[in-house]
N, C-alpha and C positions, 0 to 999 in steps of 0.2 A: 294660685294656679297661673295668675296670669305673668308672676316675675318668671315661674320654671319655664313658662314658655318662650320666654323672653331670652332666658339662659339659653336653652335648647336653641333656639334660633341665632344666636350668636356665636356660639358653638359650630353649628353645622356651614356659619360663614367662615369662620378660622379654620374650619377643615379642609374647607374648598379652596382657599386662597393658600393652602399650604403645595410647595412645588415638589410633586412625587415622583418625577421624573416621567419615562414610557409607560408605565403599568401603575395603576391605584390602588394600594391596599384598599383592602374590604375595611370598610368604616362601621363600628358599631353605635347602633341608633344615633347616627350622623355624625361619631364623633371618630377620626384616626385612634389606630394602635396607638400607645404610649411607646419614644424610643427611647430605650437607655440610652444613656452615651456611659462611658468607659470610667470606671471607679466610683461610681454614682452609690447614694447609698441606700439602702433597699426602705421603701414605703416613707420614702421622704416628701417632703412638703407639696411637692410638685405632682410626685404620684399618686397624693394622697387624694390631692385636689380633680387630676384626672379622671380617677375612680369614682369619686364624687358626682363628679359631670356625668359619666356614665348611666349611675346608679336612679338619677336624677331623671336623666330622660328616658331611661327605661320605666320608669313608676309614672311619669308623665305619658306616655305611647300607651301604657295599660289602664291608664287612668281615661282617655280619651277613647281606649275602645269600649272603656265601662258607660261612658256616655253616648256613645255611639247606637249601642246594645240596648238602654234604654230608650230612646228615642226610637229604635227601629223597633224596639215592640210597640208602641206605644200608635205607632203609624200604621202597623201591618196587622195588627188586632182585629180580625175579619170572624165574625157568626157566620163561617160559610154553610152554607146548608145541602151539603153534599160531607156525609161522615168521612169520604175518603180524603176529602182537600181539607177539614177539621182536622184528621188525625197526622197529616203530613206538615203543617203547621206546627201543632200540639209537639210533634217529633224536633221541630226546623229548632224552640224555641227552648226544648228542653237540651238539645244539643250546646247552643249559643249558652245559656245557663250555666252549664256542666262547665262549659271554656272560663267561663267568669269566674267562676266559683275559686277552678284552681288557679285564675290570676287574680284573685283575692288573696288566695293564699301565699302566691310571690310576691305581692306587694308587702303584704308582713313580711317578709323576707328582707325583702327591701329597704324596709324601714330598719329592721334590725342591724342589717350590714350599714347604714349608713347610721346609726349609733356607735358601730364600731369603730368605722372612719372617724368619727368624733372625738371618741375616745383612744387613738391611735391602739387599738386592738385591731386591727383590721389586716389581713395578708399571711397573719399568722397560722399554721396550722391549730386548731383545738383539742389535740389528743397529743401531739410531740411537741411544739410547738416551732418546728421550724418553717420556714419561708415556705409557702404557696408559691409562689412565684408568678411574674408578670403577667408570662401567656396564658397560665391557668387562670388567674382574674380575669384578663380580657376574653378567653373563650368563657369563661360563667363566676362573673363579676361577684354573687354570691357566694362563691365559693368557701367554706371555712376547712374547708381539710387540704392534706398536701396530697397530693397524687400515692402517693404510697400506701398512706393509711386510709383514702376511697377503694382504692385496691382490696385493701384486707376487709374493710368493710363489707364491700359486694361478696368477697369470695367467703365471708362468712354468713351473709343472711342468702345465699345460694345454699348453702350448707343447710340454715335453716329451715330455710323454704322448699329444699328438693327442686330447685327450678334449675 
């Protein structure tokens, strides 16, 4: 835990020492967009490693609000003796919980995808098999499908679900 934080924090130095001109792109979990340059070839070494970095400090941020979450119950743990500030707790805790749970379950995500990256399986779609591509990694780094067939996916469990 304590090298990915190390990563993460050397990271978000390289970001900020990088010159972005008047306006900063939006950095994810402190790291800059990845920029192609011109004839580059796609989920190459370099990109591999970016995505990496990403993938890394996102499991680390969700990994630190899981400690964070335990710690705060652990402090705010109150026998109030008023059923209504009980139950408003009981609600506060089960809420926090709920968040956990499903960043439990993107952390397996995470983990997954960065077996991929390992395994340079990673960027590819999982049903056609062509290129995801950059911006779709960088808006949702897990990503394993292309934009086309998330498409036909939604537009058929819509179908399924009547929603």
């Amino acid at each position: 835990m304590a090298k990915a934080k190390e990563t993460l924090k050397s990271s978000k130095k390289a970001s900020t020492k990088a010159k972005t001109g008047k306006t900063k792109p939006a950095s994810l979990h402190g790291l800059l967009p990845y920029v192609e340059k011109k004839n580059e070839e796609y989920m190459n070494e370099k990109q591999r490693e970016h995505f990496k970095n990403i993938l890394k400090a996102w499991r680390l941020e969700l990994m630190v609000e899981v400690d964070r979450t335990v710690s705060h119950m652990k402090d705010e743990a109150a026998n109030f003796p008023d059923p209504a500030d009980r139950a408003t707790q009981e609600e506060e805790f089960s809420l926090e919980l709920r968040t956990r749970d499903r960043e439990r379950k993107l952390i397996k995500k995470i983990d997954k995808t960065l077996i991929r990256v390992e395994e340079d399986d990673y960027g590819f779609c999982d049903q056609c098999g062509i290129e995801v591509g950059i911006r779709r990694l960088e808006a949702r780094p897990t990503a394993d499908l292309c934009v086309d067939c998330k498409t036909l996916d939604e537009i058929k469990e819509k179908q399924l679900t009547g929603g």
